[in-house]
Every structure is written in structure tokens, then in C-alpha cells.
C-alpha positions, 0 to 999 in steps of 0.5 A: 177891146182896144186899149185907146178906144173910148169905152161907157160904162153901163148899168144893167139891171137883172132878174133870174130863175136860179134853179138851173143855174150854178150861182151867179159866177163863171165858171168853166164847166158849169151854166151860171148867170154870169156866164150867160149874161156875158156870152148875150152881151158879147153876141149883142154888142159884137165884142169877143168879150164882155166882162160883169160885175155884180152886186152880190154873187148868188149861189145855184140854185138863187134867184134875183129879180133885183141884182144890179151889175155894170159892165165897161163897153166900147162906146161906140157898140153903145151908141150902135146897140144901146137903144134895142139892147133889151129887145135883143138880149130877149132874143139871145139870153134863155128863159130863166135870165132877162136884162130888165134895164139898161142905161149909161152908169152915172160917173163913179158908179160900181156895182159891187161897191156903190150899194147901200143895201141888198135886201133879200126875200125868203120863202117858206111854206109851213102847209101840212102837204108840202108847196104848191106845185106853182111855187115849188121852185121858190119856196122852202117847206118847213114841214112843222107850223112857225110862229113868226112872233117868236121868229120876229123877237128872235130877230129883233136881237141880231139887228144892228152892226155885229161880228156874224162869225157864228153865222157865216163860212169864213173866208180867208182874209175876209171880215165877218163884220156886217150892218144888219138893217132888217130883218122881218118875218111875216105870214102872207097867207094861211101857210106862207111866210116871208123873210125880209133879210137887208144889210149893207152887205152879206158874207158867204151862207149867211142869210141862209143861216139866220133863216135856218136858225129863226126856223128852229125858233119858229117851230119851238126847237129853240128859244128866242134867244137862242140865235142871240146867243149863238151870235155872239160867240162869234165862231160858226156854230155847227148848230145852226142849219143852213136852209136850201138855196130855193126860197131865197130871191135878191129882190133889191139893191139900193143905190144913193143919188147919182152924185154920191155913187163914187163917194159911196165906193170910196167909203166902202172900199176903206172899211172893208178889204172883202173878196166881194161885198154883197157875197151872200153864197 
């Protein structure tokens, strides 16, 4: 892109099946989201490069239908491709990756730093026989019965803005300090259940964890307790297993009104210093 050209910066709204994915980030060797997505804009747009940032990277195997992410183009490819982008992308992108909107981005807005939340959704079946054959590809099986009460007092007790060291893979220079704003389990059908896990931001394995250990209370290994405890000895526990990618979906990522996006930004940049906010794996 030539640096005097006049760029727009666009808001792309995604959805994706990460089975057959290596996470959401390039990398050179490996099929990712990321990667996909830009070689689609590229082609679409007719640009050698398009460059993406998201809202929260997800780990292979993590499926979003809510991830958010912009991208600075030329405006000129803009105003060329804009109104048929999605058609076009549905032509170009593989099955598991679809663009569900697109539009100008309101000034000051940044995917990565904008968000007020990401909420994530977590599936698992406790059936005797396993998944349906359907939903295998974004339930987990827990092969013993839970009880979501016990799942939901455990819960109750990691709400709120805490250190999750204990719940967490450190990384170098990174806070481990985040809001927890929800975190609710519910039984949607005989051997169904839903985790609804929601905060400002996530850092590397951390939903994936407080599932593993609300799991462990579920079933009656634990006490509800148990992950309070856990949590507040802010170092990451060993003791806690750390569930497979498949049942976790980025279902949502809330923004504010158009006119606090770059105050939204500008806030979250001050208080946290993060390799990248909204990193759950």
C-alpha cells in the first residue's frame, strides 16, 4: 500500500469452525484463520496484502461465531469491492471461515482494544454414550453426570476482578489481573450443558481451565470450594485440568456507542500493558 494513499478502516464481523484450524494467528507452515481470511481480503480487495487484528486469538481447535476484527485498506478498493465484499469473500474463503459483516469502522474504533467483553460459550455432554455424532465437533463428553448447582455455587465465587494466576499460562510481562463479569452453567437438555464464561479480557488457557475445574466440582471430585481456593493462591495450579479446545465457541464481542470506541481504547491500553487483550488460547 502506498504510504500517501488515502486508507478506511473496516470492521469485519466472523464466524468460524476451528476444527481444522491452527488457532486464529499466522503462522508460516500452518492453516489458521488469520491466514485464510487475509489471503480472502487480498484476492477480493486486489491488494498484495491485508493485514487483521482481532478481538481475542483462539487456539486450534476454537470456534467463533462472534470474533470481530478490523483491517486498514485503501479506500478507493473500499469504495471499488465494499458493497459485494461478503458475496465475494463466500466465493473465495473455505467452508469452515465466513465474513458475516462488513462496514466502515466508527472513528477511534480497534478491535483489539475497543471491546468491553468477550463472552465465550462452553459445550459439554455428560450422555453415558458419549456426543451426538452431530455435535461432535463442538461438544466436549464428560463421561461422568454434573450437577450445574454445584458448578454454579463454585462459580459464584470467582466473579468479580481477580489476580487468575492459578488459572492462567503466564506470559512474560503480561498481567494475569482480569474482571470476571459472568460465569454460568446451565442444563439445556437431558445431557447438555452450557458454560457461559464473560469478561473484559482473557489470558492464555484461562476459560478452558475454569471449565476443567467447575468440572471437577460438577461430578463430585472437588468441593465448591475448591476453585476459590485454588484462585486465590494466584500461582497456576497443576491441579487443574485444562479441557479440550472443541467445546469452546467465541460467541460475542461487546462494543460501546460509536462515540466511545476511541476512549474505550485509550482506557484499556492504560491499564493493562497485554501481549494481546482478549487472548484466550
Amino acid at each position: 500500500m502506498d504510504d500517501n494513499e488515502t486508507t478506511v478502516r473496516i470492521w469485519l464481523d466472523i464466524a468460524y469452525d476451528g476444527t481444522d484450524f491452527s488457532g486464529w494467528a499466522r503462522q508460516p507452515t500452518r492453516r489458521t484463520v488469520q491466514g485464510e481470511l487475509e489471503s480472502g481480503l487480498a484476492k477480493v480487495l486486489r491488494q498484495p496484502e491485508v493485514a487483521l487484528t482481532c478481538s481475542g486469538r483462539t487456539d486450534a481447535g476454537v470456534h467463533a461465531r462472534g470474533q470481530a476484527a478490523h483491517a486498514d485498506v485503501p479506500a478507493a478498493a473500499w469504495e471499488r469491492e465494499g458493497e459485494a465484499l461478503l458475496r465475494r469473500l463466500a466465493g473465495v474463503l473455505p467452508k469452515d471461515v465466513r465474513v458475516t459483516g462488513a462496514r466502515v469502522a466508527p472513528p477511534g474504533f480497534d478491535a483489539r482494544f475497543s471491546p468491553l467483553y468477550r463472552r465465550y460459550l462452553y459445550r459439554v455432554s455428560d450422555a453415558p454414550y458419549g456426543v451426538d455424532p452431530l455435535l461432535r465437533r463442538d461438544v466436549l463428553w464428560h463421561r461422568n453426570p454434573v450437577d450445574v448447582d454445584r458448578m454454579n455455587e463454585a462459580a459464584a465465587r470467582l466473579v468479580g476482578e481477580h489476580d487468575f494466576a492459578a488459572f492462567c499460562k503466564k506470559r512474560e510481562g503480561a498481567t494475569t489481573i482480569r474482571e470476571l463479569l459472568r460465569l454460568e452453567w446451565e442444563r439445556v437438555d437431558t445431557h447438555l450443558v452450557h458454560g457461559t464464561i464473560q469478561a473484559d479480557a482473557f489470558c492464555h488457557n484461562m476459560v478452558r481451565a475454569l471449565v476443567g475445574a467447575l468440572l471437577a466440582v460438577g461430578d463430585g471430585r472437588r468441593g465448591p470450594e475448591w476453585p476459590g481456593e485454588v484462585l486465590g493462591a494466584a500461582v497456576r495450579d497443576s491441579s487443574v485440568h485444562v479441557v479440550g479446545p472443541q467445546g469452546l465457541s467465541l460467541e460475542e464481542v461487546c462494543f460501546p456507542p460509536p462515540g466511545e470506541m476511541a476512549e474505550r481504547a485509550r482506557s484499556t491500553r492504560r491499564v493493562r500493558e497485554l501481549p494481546c487483550p482478549g487472548h484466550e488460547e
